[in-house]
C-alpha positions in Angstrom: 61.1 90.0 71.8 62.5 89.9 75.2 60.6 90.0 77.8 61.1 91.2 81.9 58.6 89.2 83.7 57.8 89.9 87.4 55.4 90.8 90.0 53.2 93.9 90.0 54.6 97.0 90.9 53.2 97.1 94.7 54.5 100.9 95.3 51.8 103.4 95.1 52.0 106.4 92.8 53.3 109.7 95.2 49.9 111.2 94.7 50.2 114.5 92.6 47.8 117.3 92.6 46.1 117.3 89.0 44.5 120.8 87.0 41.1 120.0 85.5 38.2 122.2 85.0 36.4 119.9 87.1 38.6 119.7 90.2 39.3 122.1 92.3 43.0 123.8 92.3 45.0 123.5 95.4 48.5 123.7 94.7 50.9 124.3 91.6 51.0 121.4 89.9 54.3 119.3 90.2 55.3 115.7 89.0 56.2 114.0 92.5 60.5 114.2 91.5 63.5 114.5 94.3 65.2 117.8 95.2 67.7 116.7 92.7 65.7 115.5 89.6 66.6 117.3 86.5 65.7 117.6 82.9 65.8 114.4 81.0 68.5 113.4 79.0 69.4 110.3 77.2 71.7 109.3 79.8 73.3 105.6 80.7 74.9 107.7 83.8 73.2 110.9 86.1 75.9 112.0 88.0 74.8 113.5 91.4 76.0 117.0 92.4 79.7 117.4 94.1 79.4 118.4 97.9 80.6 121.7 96.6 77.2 122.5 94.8 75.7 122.3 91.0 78.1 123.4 89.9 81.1 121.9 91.8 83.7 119.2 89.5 82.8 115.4 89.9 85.9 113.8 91.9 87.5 110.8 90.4 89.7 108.8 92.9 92.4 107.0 90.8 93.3 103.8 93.1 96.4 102.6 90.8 98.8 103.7 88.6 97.4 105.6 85.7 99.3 107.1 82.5 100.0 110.6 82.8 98.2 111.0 79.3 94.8 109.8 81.3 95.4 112.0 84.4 95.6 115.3 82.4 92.6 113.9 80.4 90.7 113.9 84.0 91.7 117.1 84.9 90.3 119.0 82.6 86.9 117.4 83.7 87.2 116.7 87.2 89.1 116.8 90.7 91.5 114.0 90.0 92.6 112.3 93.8 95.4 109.8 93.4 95.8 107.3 96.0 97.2 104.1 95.6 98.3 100.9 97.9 94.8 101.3 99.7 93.4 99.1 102.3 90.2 97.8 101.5 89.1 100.1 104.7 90.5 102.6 103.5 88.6 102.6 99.9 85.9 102.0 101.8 85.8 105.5 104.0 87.4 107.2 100.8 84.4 106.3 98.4 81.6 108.5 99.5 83.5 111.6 98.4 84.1 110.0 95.0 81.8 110.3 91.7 84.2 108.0 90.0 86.5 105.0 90.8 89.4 104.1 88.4 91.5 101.3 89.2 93.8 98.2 87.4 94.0 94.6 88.4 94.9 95.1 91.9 91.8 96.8 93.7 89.4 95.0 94.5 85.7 96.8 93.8 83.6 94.7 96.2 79.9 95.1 97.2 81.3 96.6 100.7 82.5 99.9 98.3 79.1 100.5 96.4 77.7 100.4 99.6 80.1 102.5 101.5 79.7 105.3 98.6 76.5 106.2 99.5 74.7 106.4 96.3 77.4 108.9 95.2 79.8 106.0 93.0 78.3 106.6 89.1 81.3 104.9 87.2 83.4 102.4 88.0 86.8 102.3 85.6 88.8 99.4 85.2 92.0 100.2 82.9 92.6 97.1 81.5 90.0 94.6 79.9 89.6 92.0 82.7 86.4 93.3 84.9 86.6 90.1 87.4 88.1 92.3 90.7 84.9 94.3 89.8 81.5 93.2 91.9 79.3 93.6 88.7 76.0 92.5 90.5 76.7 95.2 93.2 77.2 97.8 90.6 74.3 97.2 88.8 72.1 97.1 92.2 74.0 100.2 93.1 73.3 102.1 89.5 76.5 102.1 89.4 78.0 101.9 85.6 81.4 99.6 84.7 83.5 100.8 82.1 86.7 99.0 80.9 90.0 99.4 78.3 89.2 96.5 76.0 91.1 97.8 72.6 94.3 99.9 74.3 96.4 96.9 75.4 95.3 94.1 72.7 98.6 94.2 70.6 100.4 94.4 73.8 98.9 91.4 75.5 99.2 89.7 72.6 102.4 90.4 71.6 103.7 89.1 75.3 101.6 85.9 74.8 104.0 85.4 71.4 106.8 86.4 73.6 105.8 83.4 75.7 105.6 81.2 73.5 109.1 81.8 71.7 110.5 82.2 75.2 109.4 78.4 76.2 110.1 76.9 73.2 113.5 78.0 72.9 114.1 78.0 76.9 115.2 81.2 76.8 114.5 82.6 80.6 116.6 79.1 81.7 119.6 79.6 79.1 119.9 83.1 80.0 120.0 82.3 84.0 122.3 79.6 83.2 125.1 81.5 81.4 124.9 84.3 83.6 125.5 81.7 86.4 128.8 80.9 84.3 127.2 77.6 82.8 127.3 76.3 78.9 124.4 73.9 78.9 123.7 73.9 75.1 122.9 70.2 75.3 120.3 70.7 77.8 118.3 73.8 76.4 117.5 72.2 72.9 114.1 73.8 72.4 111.2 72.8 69.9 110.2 74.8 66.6 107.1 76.1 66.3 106.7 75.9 62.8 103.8 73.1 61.8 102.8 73.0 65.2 99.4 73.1 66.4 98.4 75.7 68.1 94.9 76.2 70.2 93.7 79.6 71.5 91.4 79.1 74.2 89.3 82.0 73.9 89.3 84.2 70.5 88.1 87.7 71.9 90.2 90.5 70.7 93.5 89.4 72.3 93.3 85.4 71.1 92.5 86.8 67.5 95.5 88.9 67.4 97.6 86.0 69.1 96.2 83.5 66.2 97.4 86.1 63.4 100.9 86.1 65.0 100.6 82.5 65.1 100.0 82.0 61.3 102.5 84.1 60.2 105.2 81.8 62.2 103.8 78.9 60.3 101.9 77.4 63.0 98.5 75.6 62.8 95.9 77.5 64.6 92.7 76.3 65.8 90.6 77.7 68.6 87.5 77.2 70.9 85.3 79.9 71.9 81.4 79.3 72.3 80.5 82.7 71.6 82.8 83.7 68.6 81.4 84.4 65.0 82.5 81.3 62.4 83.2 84.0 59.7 85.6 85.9 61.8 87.6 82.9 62.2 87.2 81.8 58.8 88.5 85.2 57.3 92.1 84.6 59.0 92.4 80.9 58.3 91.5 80.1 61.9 89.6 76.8 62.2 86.8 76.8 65.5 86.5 73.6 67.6 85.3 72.3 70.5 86.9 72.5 74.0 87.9 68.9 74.0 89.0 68.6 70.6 91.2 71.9 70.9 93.0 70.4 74.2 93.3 66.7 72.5 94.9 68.0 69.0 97.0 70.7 70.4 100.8 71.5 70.7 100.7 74.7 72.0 97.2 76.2 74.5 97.7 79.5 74.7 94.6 80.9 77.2 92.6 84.1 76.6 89.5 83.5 77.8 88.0 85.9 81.2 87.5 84.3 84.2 83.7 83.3 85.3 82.4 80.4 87.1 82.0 78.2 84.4 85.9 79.4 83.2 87.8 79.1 86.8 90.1 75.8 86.8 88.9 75.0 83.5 92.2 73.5 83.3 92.4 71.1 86.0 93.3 66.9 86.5 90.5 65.8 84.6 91.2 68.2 81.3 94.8 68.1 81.8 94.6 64.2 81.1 92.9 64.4 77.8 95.5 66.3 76.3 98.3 65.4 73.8 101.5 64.2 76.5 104.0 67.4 75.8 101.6 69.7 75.7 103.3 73.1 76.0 100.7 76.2 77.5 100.8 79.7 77.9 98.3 82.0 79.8 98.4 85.6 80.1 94.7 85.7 81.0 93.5 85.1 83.9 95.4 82.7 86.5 92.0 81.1 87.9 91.6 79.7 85.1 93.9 77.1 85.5 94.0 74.9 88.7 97.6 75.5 89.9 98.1 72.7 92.0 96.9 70.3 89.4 99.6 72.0 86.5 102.3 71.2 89.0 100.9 67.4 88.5 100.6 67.6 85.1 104.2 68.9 84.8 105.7 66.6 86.9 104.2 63.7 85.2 105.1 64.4 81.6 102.1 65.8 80.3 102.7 68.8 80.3 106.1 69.4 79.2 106.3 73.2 79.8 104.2 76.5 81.1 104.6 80.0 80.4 102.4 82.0 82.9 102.2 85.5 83.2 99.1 85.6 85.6 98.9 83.6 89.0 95.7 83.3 90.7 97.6 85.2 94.2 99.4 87.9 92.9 102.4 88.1 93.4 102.2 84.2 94.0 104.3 83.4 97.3 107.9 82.8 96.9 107.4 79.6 98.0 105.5 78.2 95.2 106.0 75.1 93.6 104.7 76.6 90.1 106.9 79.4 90.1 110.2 77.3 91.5 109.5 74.5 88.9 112.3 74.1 86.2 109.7 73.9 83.6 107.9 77.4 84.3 108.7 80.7 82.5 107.3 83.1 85.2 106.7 86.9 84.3 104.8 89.2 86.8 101.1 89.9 84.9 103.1 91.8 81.9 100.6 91.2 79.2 99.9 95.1 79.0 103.3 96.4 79.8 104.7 98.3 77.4 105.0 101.8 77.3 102.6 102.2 74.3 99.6 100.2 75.8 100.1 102.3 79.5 99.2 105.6 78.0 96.5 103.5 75.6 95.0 102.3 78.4 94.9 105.3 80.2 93.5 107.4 77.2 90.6 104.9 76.6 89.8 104.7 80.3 89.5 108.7 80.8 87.5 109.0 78.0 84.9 105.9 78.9 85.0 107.2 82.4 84.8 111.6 81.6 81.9 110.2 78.8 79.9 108.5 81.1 80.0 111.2 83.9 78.7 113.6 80.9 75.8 111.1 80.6 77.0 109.9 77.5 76.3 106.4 76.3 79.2 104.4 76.7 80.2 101.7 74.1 82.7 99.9 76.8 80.0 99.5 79.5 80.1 95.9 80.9 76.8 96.2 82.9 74.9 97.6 80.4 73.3 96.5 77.7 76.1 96.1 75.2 75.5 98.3 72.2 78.3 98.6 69.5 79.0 102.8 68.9 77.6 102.8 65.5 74.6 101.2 66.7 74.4 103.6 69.8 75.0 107.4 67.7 72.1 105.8 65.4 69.6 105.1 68.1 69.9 108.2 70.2 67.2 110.4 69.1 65.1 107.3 69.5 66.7 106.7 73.2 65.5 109.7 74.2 62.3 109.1 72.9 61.4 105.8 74.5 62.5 107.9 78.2 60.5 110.5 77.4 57.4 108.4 76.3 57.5 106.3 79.1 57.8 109.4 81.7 54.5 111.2 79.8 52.3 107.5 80.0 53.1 107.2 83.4 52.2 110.6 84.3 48.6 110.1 83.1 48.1 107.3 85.4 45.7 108.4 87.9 47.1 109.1 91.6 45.8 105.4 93.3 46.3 103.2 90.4 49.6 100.7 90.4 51.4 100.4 87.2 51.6 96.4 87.1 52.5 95.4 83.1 53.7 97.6 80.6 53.6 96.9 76.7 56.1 98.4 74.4 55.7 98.2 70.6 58.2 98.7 68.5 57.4 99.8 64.4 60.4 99.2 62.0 61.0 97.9 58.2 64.5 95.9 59.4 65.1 92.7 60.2 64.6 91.1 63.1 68.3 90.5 64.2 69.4 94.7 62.6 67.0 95.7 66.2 68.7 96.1 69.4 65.9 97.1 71.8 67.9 96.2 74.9 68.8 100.0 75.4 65.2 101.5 74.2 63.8 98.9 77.1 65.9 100.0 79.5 65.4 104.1 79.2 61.2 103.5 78.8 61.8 101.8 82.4 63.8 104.3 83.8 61.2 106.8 82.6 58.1 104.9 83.8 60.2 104.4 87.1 61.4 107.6 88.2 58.6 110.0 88.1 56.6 107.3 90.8 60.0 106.8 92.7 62.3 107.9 95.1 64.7 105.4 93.3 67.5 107.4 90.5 67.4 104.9 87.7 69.8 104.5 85.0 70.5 102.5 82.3 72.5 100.3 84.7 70.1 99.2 87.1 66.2 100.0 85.0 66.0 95.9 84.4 66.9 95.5 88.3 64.9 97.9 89.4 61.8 97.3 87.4 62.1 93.4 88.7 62.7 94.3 91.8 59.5 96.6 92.2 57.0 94.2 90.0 57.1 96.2 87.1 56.4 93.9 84.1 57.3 94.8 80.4 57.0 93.2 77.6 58.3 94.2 74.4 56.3 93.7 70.5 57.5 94.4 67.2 55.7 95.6 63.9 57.2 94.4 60.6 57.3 97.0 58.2 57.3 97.3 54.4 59.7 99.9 52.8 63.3 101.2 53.2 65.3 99.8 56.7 67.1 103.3 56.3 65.5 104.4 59.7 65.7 101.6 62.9 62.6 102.9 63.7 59.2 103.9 62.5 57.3 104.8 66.2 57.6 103.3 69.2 54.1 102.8 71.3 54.1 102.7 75.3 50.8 100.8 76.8 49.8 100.6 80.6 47.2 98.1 81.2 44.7 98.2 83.5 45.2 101.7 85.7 42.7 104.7 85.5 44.0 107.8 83.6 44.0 111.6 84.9 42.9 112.1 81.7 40.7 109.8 80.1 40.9 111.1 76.6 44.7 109.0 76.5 42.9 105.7 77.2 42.5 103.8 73.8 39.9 101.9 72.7 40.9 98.6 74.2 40.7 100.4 77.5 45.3 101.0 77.9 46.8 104.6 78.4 48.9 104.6 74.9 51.5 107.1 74.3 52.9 106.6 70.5 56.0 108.9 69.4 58.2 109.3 66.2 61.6 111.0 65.5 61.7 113.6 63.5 64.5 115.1 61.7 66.2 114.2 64.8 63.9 115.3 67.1 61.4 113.3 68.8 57.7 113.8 68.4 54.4 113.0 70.8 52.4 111.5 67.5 49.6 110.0 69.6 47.8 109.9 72.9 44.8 107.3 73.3 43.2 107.2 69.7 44.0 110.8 69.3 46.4 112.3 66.3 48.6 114.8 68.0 52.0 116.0 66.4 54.0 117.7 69.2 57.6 118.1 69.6 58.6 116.2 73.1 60.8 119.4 74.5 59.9 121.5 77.5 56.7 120.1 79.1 53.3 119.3 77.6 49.4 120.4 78.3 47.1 118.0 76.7 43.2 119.4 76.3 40.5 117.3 75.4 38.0 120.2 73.5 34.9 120.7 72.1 36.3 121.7 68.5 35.6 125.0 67.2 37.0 128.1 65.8 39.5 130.1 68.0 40.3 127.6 70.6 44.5 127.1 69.7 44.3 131.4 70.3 42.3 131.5 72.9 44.5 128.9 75.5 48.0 130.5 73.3 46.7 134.4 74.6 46.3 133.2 78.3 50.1 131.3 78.0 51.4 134.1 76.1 50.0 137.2 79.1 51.8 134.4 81.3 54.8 134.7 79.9 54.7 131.2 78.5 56.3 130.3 75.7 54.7 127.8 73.4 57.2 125.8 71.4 54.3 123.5 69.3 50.7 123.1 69.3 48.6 120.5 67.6 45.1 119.4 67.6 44.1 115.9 67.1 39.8 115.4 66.0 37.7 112.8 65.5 35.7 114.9 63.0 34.8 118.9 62.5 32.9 120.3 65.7 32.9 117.2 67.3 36.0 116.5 70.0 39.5 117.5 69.7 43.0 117.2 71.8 45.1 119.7 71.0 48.4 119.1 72.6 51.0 122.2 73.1 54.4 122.0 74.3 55.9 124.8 76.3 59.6 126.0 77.4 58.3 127.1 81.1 56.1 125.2 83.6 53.1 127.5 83.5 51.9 128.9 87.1 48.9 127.6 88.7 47.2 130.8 87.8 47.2 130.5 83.9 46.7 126.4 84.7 43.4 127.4 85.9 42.3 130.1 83.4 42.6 127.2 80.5 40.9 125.1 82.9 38.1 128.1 83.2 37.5 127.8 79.2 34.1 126.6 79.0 34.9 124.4 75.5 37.9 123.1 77.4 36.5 119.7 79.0 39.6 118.0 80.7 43.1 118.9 80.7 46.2 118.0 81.9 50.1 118.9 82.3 53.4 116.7 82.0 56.6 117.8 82.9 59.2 116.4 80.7 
């Protein structure tokens, strides 16, 4: 399993008055949240409040051009603002009144912005699949979530790229300009067929996949390079994966798809553009970075290229003045890969929705700064989600007030396999509930593994093989914290670690175990836990004082080690109980320790 190694988590638990029949009572007991901490949730996004108050609309500033399909989507949810052609200052001052930032290609979302919003910027939309004017590291220091468009402007994108292609071939944008200039050159714009031509897609994400099906079905060969694609995929559409150099060497056409990164900027460059086939013909409606500009102009000077279809430039627009653009051999079109009328409101649709789902505090499938979990995958593990939250929020609430949480241990039960368990997301909600009740900090599913490395908390994950039907992901999952005193000592286990275990049940998770202890309490509402001396009338003795306080009790349970000898009956209640009937359970004389966890 994977594991988040760091240092010890070096800030002190905010010291919380705790209700024992052997401590005094001096306030009403509260877990140490903010003014603004709220019920639990299985959430990848907590949106704050709106200025106006609880219960004001999130505002979503829309920074570019968005389908009207989109906009009305956002205005049933939200205040939409609309306010394009910014400066960078000016997003800047604009962002700390904004919940939500939805913008195309042409905004950039630097580090300056998260930090100018104040903590108020949840979600961060990008309409469009390219996430590289976004500053991911920022957003996820920020707890700020990144949603893009992936699926809404494939065909489009891809159909354009097979534009390009035709278009080059057959010289179309440099017949066209030529008769309308009153020229007949039909000597001089004899194209090339594509038919049995070779045909490499650099980079077979969605888009290059739908490009390479296009490709077949003009008769083209198609290979294609991608380090991270599936063999089968390509397999199952008569696409044949290579390796970078081998692609480049053996190919007719290069059509680019892959995102621009570090290790993908000026991937085409001198050096690469020499070990390809002389009259190589390449089209890109990627990314422009991805291809060194200055060295194409070389390459298309000196024969080896013999043509270029670009859609993307890495300054856009490029400056009139550009040797690329003015070269004979260029078909230039102005970033139209998701241009059509279709793929606008597509785009728009899918961006909405990611962005309106996330500010609900829904898990979002298109998150780019998240741990990637496919939507089947996610409706499947939701009970569980909140599960691991709410286990890690009750084990570290039983960590005495002085102790520092240093290394936590999550165990995970299941019958599947291995590679069928995606724990990535479960990891990251068990941090942001061992985080948040000890911390100022707002934690989300964006920024838990930052967070927890940044304050020294360790986890480590373990699995349990199971026998028997994979029908359920999971069996239990079992949170550990090592070496702290416990508030109440009845949850440490015998090798000496607080241990909170839970289960789902019927879709609602369950409190199954606390130290060695056999509970069965359904994790809604809050929780007291009472170690006992066991003996009759005890469950309606503590349910009479609850029920004259007005407290209802959702579930009780009573874990023993044997008849008469000591019990811990665990009951979950809707209300926080006042300090009043906290101290008349205390008062019980069987009652020996006892505690209370908000949820």
């Amino acid at each position: 399993m994977a594991t988040s190694a760091s240092k010890a988590l070096r800030t002190p638990f905010l010291k919380t008055p705790s209700f024992s029949s052997k401590q005094p009572l001096t306030s009403a007991f509260s877990v140490a949240l903010g003014p603004s901490r709220r019920a639990v949730k299985p959430l990848v996004v907590v949106i704050s409040a709106a200025a106006g108050g609880l219960d004001a609309k999130p505002t979503v500033l829309v920074a570019e051009k968005l389908g009207e399909a989109g906009l009305e989507l956002l205005k049933e949810f939200a205040n939409v603002d609309c306010a394009y052609n910014l400066s960078p200052e000016e997003l800047c001052t604009k962002i700390s009144l904004c919940d939500a930032l939805i913008v195309r290609s042409g905004t950039k979302v630097s580090r300056e912005v998260f930090e100018s919003s104040g903590g108020r910027l949840k979600v961060v939309g990008r309409a469009g699949v390219g996430i590289d004017n976004v500053d991911l590291a920022a957003a996820t220091e920020h707890g700020c979530l990144v949603v893009n468009a992936p699926t809404a402007n494939t065909v489009a994108a891809a159909e354009h790229g097979i534009a390009l292609l035709a278009a080059m071939a057959r010289n179309v944008a440099q017949a066209d300009a030529s008769v309308k200039g009153g020229k007949w050159q039909r000597n001089k714009y004899v194209g090339v067929s594509l038919v049995g031509k070779t045909l490499a897609v650099m980079g077979f994400g969605k888009v290059g996949t739908e490009v390479a099906r296009r490709a077949k079905g003009l008769g083209m060969h198609v290979i294609a390079h991608d380090p991270y694609a599936p063999a089968d995929r390509a397999r199952a559409i008569g696409v044949e994966l290579v390796s970078f150099d081998e692609a480049i060497a053996t190919a007719d056409f290069i059509s680019l798809h892959m995102p621009l990164t570090p290790a993908t900027s000026k991937v085409l460059n001198d050096e690469t553009f020499a070990k390809m086939k002389k009259g190589v013909r390449i089209v890109n409606v990627a990314r422009g970075g991805v291809i060194d500009e200055e060295a194409l102009v070389r390459a298309l000077d000196a024969g080896i290229v013999a043509q270029a279809a670009l859609d993307v430039f890495t300054q856009e627009p490029p400056p009139q003045e550009s040797k690329l653009i003015q070269h004979e051999k260029v078909t230039a079109t102005p970033h139209l890969g998701a241009s059509t009328m279709e793929a606008q409101e597509g785009v728009a649709i899918e961006i909405a929705e990611a962005v309106v789902g996330a500010l609900k505090g829904e898990l979002a499938a298109t998150a780019v700064n998240a741990p990637m979990v496919s939507a089947e995958v996610l409706t499947e593990l939701k009970p569980y989600v909140v599960l691991a939250e709410k286990l890690g929020r009750l084990a570290v609430q039983l960590v005495a007030g002085g102790s520092g949480v240093k290394t936590v241990k999550v165990t995970y039960a299941s019958a599947r396999a291995t590679d069928d368990l995606d724990t990535r997301l479960l990891r990251a909600m068990i941090t942001k509930g061992i985080i948040e009740p000890i911390s100022s900090v707002f934690v989300n599913l964006v920024n838990a593994d930052f967070t927890a490395k940044q304050r020294g908390l360790r986890i480590t994950e373990e699995r349990i093989g199971l026998d028997g039907s994979p029908e359920n992901p999971l069996d239990f999952i079992q949170v550990q914290i090592a070496n702290v005193e416990s508030k109440f000592a009845s949850a440490i286990s015998d090798s000496g670690e607080i241990k909170v275990e839970g289960r789902v049940k019927d879709g609602i998770p369950h409190l199954t175990k606390v130290g060695s202890f056999e509970v069965d309490v359904s994790l809604e509402g809050s929780i007291i836990l009472c170690r006992q001396v066991d003996q009759p009338g005890m469950i309606g003795r503590v349910g009479s004082i609850l029920g004259e306080e007005n407290v209802n009790v959702s579930f009780m349970s009573v874990g023993r080690i044997a008849p008469r000898k000591q019990a811990v009956m665990a009951i979950g209640v809707d209300d926080q109980p006042s300090k009043q009937a906290l101290k008349r359970i205390g008062e019980v004389p069987a009652i020996e320790e006892f505690v209370f966890l908000k949820l």
